[in-house]
N, C-alpha and C positions, 0 to 999 in steps of 0.2 A: 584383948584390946592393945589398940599400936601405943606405946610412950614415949613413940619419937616426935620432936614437935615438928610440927608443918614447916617446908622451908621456902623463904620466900626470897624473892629474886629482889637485888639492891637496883636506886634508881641507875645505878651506871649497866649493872649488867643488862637491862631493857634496855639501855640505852645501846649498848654493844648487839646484842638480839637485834634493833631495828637496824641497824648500821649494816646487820652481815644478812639481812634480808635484801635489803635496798644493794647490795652489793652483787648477790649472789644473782639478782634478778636484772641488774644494770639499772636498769628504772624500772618504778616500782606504784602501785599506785596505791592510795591508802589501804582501801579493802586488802587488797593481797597482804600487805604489810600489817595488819589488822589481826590475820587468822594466821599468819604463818610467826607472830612474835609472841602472839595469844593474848592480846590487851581488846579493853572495852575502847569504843569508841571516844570518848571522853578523854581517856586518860594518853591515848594513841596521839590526839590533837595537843596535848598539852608537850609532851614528847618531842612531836616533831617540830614545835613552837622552838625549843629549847634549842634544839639541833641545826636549825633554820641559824637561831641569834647567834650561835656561838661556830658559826659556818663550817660545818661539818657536811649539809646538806642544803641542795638546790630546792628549789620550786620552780617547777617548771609545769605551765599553762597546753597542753595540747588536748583540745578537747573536753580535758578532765584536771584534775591536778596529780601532777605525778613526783616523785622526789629521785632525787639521784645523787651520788658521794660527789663531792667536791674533793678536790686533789690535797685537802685538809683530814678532808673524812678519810680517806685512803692512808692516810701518814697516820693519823690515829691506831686505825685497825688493826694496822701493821707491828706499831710498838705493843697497841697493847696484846694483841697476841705472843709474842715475846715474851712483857712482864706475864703475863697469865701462865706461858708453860713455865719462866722462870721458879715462879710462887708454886707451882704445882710441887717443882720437884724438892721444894722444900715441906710438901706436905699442905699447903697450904689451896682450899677449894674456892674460885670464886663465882 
């Protein structure tokens, strides 16, 4: 039997996960962002609600609803990759 506990991702790192999906993809549309961060629908819209208010990410109407980094989201990414290798090489996993 395994006795390591289950590890479970914080709401920032979902929240980094959608950011470097939407990124990777330039625009992105829920679905795709849905399977490629690995969230339920549900929890995917509440997310991107979040991401929306605190403008990180567009909504943009073409056909479908699609999201794309705002030049905010970009500045984000960017630091926190930064602090993330920083933390790393003190050992530290996020």
């Amino acid at each position: 039997m395994n006795d390591k506990p289950a590890k479970y991702r914080s709401e920032l790192k979902i929240l980094v996960d959608i950011l470097n999906v939407i990124k990777q993809e330039k625009e992105s549309k829920p679905t795709r962002i849905l399977y490629k961060a690995n969230l339920s629908h549900d929890r995917l819209n509440k997310y991107l609600d979040k991401l929306k208010s605190i403008g990180l990410v567009d909504e943009i109407e073409i056909g479908s609803k699609t999201y794309k980094l705002t030049e905010k989201g970009r500045e984000f990414l960017k630091e926190f990759n930064k602090f993330e290798k920083f933390a790393s090489a003190f050992g530290f996993i996020l």
